[in-house]
Every structure is written in C-alpha cells, then in structure tokens.
PDB file of the backbone (N, CA, C, O) and the ligand in Angstrom, with CONECT records:
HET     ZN  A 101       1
ATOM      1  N   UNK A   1      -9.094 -34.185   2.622  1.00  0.00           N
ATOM      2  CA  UNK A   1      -8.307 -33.166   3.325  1.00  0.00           C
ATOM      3  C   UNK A   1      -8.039 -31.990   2.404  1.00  0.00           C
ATOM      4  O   UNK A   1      -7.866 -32.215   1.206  1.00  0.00           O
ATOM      5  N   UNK A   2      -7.988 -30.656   2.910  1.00  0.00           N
ATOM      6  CA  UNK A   2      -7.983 -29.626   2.230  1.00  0.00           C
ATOM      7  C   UNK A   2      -6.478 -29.697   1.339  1.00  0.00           C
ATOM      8  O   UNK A   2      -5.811 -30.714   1.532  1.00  0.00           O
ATOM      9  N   UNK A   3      -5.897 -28.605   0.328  1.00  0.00           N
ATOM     10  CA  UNK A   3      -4.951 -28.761   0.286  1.00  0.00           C
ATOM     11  C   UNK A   3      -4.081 -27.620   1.490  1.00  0.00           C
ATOM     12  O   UNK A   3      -4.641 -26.657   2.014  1.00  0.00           O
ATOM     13  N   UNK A   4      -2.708 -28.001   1.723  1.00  0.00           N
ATOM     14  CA  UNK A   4      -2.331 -27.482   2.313  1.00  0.00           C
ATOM     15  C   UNK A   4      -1.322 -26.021   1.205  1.00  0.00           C
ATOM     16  O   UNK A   4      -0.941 -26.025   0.035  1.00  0.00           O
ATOM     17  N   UNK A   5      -1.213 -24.894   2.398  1.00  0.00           N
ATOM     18  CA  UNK A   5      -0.818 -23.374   1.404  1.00  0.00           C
ATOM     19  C   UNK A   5       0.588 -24.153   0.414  1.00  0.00           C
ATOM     20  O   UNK A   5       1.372 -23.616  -0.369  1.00  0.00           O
ATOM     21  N   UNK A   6       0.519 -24.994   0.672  1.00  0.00           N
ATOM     22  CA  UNK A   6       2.207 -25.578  -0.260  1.00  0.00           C
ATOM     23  C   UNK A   6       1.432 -26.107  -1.513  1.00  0.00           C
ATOM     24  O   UNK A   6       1.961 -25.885  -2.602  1.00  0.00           O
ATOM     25  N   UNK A   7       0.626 -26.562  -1.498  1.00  0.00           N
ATOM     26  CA  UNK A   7      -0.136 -27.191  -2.954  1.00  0.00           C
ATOM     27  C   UNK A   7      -0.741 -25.676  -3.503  1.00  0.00           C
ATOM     28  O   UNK A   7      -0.813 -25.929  -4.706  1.00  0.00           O
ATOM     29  N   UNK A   8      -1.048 -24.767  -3.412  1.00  0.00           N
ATOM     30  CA  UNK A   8      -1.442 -23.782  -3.682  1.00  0.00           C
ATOM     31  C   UNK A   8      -1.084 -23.324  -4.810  1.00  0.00           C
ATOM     32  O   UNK A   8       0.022 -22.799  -4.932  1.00  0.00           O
ATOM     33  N   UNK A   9      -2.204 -23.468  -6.156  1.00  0.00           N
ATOM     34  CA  UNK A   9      -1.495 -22.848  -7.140  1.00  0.00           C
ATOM     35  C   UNK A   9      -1.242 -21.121  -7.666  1.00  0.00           C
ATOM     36  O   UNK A   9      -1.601 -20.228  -6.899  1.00  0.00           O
ATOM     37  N   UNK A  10      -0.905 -20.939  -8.382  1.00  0.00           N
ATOM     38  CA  UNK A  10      -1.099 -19.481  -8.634  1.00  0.00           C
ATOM     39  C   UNK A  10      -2.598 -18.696  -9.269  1.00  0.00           C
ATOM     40  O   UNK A  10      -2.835 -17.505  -9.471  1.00  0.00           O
ATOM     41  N   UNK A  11      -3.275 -19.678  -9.427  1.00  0.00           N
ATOM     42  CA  UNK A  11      -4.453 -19.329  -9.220  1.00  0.00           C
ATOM     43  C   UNK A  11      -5.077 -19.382  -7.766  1.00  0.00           C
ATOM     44  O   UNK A  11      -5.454 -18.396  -7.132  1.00  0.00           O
ATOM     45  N   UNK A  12      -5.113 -20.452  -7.424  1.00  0.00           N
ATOM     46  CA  UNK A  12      -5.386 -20.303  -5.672  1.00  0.00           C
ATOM     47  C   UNK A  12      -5.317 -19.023  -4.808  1.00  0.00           C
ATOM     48  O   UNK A  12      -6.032 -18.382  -4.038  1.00  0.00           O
ATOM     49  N   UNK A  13      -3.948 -18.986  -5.399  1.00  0.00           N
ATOM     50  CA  UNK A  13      -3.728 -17.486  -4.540  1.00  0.00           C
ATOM     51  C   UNK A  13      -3.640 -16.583  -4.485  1.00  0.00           C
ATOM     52  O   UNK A  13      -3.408 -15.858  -3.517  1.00  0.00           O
ATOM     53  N   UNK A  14      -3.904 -16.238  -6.154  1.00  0.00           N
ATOM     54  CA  UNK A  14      -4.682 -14.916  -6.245  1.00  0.00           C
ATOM     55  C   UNK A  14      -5.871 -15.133  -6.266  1.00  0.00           C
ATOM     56  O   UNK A  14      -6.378 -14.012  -6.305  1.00  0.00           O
ATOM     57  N   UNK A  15      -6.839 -16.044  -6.266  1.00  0.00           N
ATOM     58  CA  UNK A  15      -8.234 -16.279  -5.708  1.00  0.00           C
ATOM     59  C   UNK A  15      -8.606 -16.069  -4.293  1.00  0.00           C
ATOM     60  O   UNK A  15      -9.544 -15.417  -3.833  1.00  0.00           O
ATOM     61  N   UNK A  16      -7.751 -16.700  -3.736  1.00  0.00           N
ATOM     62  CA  UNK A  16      -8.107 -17.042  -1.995  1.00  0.00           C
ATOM     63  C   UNK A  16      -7.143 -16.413  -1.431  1.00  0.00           C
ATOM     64  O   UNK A  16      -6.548 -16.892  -0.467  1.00  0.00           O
ATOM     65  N   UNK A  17      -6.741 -14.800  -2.152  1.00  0.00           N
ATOM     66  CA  UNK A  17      -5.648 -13.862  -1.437  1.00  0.00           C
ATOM     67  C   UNK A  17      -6.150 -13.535   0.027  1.00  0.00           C
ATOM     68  O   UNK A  17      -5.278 -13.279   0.858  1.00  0.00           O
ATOM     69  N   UNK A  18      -7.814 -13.516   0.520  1.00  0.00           N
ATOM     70  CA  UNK A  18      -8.294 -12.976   1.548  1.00  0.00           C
ATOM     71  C   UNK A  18      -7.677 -14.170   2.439  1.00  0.00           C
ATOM     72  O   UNK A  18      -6.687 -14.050   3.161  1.00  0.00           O
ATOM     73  N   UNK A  19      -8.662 -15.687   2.207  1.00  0.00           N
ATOM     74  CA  UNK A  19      -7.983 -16.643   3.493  1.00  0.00           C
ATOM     75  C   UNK A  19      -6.418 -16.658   3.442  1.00  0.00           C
ATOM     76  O   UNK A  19      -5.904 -17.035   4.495  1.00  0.00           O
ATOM     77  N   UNK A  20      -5.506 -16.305   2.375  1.00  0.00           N
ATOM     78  CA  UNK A  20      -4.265 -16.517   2.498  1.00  0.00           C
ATOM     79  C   UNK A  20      -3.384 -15.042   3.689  1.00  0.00           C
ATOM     80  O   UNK A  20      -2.363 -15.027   4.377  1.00  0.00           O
ATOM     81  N   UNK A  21      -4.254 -14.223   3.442  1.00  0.00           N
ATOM     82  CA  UNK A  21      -3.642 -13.307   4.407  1.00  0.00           C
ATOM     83  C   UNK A  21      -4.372 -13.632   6.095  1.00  0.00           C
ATOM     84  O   UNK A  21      -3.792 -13.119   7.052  1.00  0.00           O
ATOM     85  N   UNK A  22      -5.231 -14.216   6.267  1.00  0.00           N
ATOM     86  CA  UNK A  22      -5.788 -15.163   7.342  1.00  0.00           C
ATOM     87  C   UNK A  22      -4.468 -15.849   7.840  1.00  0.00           C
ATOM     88  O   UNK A  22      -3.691 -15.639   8.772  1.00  0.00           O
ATOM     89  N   UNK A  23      -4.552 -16.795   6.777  1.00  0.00           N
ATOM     90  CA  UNK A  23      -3.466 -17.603   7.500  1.00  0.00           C
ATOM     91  C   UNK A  23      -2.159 -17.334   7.731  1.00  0.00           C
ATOM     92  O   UNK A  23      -1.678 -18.179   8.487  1.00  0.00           O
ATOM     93  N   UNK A  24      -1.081 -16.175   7.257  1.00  0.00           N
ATOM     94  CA  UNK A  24      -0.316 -16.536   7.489  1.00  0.00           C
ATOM     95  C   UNK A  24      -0.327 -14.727   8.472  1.00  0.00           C
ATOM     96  O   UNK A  24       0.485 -13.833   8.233  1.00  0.00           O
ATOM     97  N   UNK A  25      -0.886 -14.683   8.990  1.00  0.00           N
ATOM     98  CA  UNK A  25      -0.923 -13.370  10.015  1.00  0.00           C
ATOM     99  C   UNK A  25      -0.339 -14.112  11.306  1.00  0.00           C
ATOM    100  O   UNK A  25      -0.670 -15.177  11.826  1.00  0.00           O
ATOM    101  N   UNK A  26       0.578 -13.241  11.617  1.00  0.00           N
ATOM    102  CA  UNK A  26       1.047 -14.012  12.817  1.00  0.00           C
ATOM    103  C   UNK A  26       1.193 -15.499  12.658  1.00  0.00           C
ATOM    104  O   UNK A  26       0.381 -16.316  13.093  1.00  0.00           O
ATOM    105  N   UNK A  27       1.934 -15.691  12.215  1.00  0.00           N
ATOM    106  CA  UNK A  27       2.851 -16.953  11.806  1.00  0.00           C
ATOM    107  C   UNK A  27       3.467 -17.863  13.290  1.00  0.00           C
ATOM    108  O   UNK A  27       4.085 -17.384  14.240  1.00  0.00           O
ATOM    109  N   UNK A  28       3.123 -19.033  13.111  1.00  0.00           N
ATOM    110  CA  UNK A  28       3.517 -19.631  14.415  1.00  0.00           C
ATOM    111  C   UNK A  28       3.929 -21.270  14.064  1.00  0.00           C
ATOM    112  O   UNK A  28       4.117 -22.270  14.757  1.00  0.00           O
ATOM    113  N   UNK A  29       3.966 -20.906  12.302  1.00  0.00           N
ATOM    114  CA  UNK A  29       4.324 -22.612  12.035  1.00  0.00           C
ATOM    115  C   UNK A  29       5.063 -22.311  10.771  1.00  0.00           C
ATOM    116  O   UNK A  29       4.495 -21.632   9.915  1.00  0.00           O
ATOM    117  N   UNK A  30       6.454 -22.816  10.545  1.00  0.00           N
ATOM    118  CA  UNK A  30       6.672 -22.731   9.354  1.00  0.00           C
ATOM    119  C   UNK A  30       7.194 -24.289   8.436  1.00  0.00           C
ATOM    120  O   UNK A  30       7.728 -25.322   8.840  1.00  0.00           O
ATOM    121  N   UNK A  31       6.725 -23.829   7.027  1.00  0.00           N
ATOM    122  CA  UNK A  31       6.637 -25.722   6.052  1.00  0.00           C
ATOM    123  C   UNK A  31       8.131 -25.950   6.047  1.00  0.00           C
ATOM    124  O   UNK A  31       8.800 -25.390   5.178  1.00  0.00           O
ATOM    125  N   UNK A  32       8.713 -26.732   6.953  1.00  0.00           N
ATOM    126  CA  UNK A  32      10.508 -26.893   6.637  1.00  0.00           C
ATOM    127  C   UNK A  32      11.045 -27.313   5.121  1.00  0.00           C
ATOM    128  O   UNK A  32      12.213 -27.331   4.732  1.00  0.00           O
ATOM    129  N   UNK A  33      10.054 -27.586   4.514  1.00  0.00           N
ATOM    130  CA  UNK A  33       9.940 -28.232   2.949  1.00  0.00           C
ATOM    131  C   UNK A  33       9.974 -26.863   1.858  1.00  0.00           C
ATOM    132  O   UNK A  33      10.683 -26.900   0.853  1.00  0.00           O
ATOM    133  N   UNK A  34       9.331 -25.964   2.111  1.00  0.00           N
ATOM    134  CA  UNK A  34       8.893 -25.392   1.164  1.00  0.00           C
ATOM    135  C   UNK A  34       8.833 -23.368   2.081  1.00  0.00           C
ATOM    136  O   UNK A  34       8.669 -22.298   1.494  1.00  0.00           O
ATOM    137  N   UNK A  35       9.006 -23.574   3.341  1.00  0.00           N
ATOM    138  CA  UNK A  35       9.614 -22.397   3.661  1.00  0.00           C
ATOM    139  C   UNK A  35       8.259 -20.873   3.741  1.00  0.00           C
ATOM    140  O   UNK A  35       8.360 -19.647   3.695  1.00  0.00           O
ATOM    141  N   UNK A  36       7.052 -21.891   3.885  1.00  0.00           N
ATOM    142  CA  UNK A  36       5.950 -20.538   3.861  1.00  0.00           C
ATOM    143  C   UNK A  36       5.304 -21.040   5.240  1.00  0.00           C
ATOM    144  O   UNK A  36       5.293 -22.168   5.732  1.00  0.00           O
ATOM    145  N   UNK A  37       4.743 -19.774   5.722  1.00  0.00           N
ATOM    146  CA  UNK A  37       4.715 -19.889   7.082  1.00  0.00           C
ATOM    147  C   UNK A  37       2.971 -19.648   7.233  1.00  0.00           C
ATOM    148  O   UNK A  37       2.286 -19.055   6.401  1.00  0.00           O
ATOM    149  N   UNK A  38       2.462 -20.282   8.535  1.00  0.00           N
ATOM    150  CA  UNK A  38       1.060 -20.289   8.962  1.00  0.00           C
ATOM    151  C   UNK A  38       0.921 -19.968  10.416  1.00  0.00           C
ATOM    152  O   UNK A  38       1.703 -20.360  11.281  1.00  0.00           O
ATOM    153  N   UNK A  39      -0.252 -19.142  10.640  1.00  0.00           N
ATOM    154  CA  UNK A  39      -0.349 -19.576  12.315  1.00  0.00           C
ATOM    155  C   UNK A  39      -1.573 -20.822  12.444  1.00  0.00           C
ATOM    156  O   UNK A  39      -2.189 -21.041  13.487  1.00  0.00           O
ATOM    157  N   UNK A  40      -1.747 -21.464  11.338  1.00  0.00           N
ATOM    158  CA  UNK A  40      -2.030 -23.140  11.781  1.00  0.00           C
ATOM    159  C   UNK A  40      -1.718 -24.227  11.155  1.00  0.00           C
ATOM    160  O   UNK A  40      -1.801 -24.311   9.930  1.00  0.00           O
ATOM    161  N   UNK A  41      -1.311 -25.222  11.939  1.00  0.00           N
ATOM    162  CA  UNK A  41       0.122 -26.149  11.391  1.00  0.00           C
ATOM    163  C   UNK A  41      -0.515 -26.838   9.797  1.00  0.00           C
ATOM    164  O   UNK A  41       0.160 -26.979   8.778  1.00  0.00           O
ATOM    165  N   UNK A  42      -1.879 -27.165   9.954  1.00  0.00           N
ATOM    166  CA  UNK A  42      -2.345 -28.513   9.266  1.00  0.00           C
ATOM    167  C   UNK A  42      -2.467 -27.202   7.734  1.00  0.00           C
ATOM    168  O   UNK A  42      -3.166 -27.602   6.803  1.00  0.00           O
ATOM    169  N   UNK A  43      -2.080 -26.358   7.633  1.00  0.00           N
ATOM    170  CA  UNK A  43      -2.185 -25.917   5.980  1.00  0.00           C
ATOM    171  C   UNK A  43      -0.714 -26.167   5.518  1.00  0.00           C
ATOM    172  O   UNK A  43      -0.352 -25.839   4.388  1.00  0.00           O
ATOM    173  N   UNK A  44       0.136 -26.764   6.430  1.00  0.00           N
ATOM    174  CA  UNK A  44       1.605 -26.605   6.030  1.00  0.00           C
ATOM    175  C   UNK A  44       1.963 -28.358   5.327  1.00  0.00           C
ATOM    176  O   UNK A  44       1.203 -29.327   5.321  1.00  0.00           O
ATOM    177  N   UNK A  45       2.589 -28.312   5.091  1.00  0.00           N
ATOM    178  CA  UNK A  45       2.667 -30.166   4.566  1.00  0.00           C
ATOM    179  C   UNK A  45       3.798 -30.795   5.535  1.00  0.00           C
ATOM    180  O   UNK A  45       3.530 -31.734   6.285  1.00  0.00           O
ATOM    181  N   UNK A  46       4.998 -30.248   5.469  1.00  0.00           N
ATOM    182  CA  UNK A  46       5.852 -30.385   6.639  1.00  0.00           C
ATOM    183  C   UNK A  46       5.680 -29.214   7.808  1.00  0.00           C
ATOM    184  O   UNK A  46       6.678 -28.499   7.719  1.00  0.00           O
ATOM    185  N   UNK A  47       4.957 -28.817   8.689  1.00  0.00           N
ATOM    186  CA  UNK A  47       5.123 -27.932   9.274  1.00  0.00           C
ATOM    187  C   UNK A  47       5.717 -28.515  10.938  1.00  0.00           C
ATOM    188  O   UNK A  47       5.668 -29.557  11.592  1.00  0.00           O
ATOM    189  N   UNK A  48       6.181 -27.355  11.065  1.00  0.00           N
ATOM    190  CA  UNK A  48       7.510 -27.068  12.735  1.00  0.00           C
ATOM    191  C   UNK A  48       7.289 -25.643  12.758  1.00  0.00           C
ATOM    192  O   UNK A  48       7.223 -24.682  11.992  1.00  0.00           O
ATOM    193  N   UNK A  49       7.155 -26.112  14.696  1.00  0.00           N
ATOM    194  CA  UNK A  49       6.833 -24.826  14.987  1.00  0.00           C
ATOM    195  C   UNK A  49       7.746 -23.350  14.987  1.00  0.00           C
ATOM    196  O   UNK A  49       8.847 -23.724  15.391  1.00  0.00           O
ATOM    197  N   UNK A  50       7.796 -22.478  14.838  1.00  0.00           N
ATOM    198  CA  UNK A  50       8.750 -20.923  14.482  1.00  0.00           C
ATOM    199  C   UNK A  50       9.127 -20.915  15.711  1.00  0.00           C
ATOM    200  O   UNK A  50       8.161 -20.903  16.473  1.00  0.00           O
ATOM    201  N   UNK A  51      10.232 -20.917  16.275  1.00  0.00           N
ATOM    202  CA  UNK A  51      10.804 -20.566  17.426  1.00  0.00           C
ATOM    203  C   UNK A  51      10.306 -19.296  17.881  1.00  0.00           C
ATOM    204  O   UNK A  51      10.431 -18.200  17.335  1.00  0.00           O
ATOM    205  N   UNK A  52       9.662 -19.627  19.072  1.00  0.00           N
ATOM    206  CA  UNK A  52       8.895 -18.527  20.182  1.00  0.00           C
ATOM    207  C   UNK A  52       9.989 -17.026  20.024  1.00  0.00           C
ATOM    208  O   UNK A  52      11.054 -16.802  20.599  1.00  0.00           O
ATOM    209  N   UNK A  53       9.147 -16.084  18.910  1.00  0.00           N
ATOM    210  CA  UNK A  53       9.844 -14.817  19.294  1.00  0.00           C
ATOM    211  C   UNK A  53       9.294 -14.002  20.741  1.00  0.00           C
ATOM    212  O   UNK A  53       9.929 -13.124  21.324  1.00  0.00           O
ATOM    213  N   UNK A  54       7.949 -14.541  21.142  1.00  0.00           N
ATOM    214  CA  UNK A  54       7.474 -13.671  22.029  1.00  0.00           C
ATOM    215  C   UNK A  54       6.696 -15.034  23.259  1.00  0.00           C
ATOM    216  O   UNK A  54       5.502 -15.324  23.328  1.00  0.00           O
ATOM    217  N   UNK A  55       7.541 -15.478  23.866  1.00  0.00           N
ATOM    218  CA  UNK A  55       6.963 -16.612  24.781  1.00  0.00           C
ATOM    219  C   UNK A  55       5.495 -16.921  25.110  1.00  0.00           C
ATOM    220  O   UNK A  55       4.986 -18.036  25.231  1.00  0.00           O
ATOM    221  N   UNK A  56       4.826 -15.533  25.251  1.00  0.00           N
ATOM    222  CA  UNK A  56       3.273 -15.007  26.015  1.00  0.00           C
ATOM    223  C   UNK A  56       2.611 -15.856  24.826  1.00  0.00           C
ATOM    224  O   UNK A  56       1.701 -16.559  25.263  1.00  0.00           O
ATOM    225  N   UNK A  57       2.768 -15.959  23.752  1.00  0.00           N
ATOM    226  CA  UNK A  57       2.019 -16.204  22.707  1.00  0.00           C
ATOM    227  C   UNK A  57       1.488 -17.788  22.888  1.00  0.00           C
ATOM    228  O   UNK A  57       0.327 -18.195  22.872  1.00  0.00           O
ATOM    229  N   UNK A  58       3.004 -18.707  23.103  1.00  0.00           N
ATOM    230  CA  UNK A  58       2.816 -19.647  22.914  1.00  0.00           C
ATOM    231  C   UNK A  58       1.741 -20.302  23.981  1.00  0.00           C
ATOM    232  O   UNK A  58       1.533 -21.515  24.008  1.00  0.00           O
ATOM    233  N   UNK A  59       1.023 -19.278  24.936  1.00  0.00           N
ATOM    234  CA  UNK A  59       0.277 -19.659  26.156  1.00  0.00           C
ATOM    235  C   UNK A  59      -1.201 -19.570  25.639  1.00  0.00           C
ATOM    236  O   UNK A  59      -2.155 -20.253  26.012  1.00  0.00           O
ATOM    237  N   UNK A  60      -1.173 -18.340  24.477  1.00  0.00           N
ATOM    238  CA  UNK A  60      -2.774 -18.748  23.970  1.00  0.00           C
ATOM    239  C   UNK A  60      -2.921 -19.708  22.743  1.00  0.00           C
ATOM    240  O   UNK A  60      -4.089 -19.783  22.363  1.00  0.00           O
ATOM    241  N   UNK A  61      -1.885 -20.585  21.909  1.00  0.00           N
ATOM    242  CA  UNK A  61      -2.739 -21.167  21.303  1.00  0.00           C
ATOM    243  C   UNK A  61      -2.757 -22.550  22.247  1.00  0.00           C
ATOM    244  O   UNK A  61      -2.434 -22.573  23.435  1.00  0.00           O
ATOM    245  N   UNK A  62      -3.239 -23.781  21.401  1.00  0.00           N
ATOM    246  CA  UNK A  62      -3.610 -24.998  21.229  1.00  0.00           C
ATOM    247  C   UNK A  62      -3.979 -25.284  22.424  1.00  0.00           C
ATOM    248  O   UNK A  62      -4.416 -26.405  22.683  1.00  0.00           O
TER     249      UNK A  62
HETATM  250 ZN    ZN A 101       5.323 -27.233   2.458  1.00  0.00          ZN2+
END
C-alpha cells in the first residue's frame, strides 16, 4: 500500500510537490489524526469526510 500524505516526509514533498497539489485540491477528506486534508480518503491514515460546504459536490464523487 502506498504511503498515505501523513507518512510523507520532507523530502517527499518537496519531491512529489506536483501529486501533492493533486491531491489536496478541493479537499473532501480530512486525517482527524494529523489534520491534512485530501479529495481522496485512502492517502489519509485516519481520514473523515469535511463537512459538505457545497452539497452539489457530494453528488459527483464515489
Ligand atoms: Zn493522518
């Protein structure tokens, strides 16, 4: 399994700054552990979903 953006070291992420701005564009999951946010759950280690700021949204994912 990949690591998730919470294992991410500081090399990681200034390496993989491109997928890291991927993932957390439009944010729709945040790590309750560690407080960084994704719009897809499985990079988070604890992730819960961000309370619907815009309802319409929650109709196009999953
Ligand atoms: Zn986390």
């Amino acid at each position: 399994m990949a690591k998730t953006l919470c294992d991410w070291s500081k090399k990681d992420l200034e390496k993989r700054a491109d997928a890291l701005a991927r993932l957390v564009r439009e944010p729709r999951w945040y790590c309750r552990k560690c407080a960084r946010v994704a719009n897809i759950s499985k990079v988070l280690c604890k992730p819960r979903k961000l309370p619907g700021l815009d309802p319409a949204l929650d109709d196009i994912s999953d």
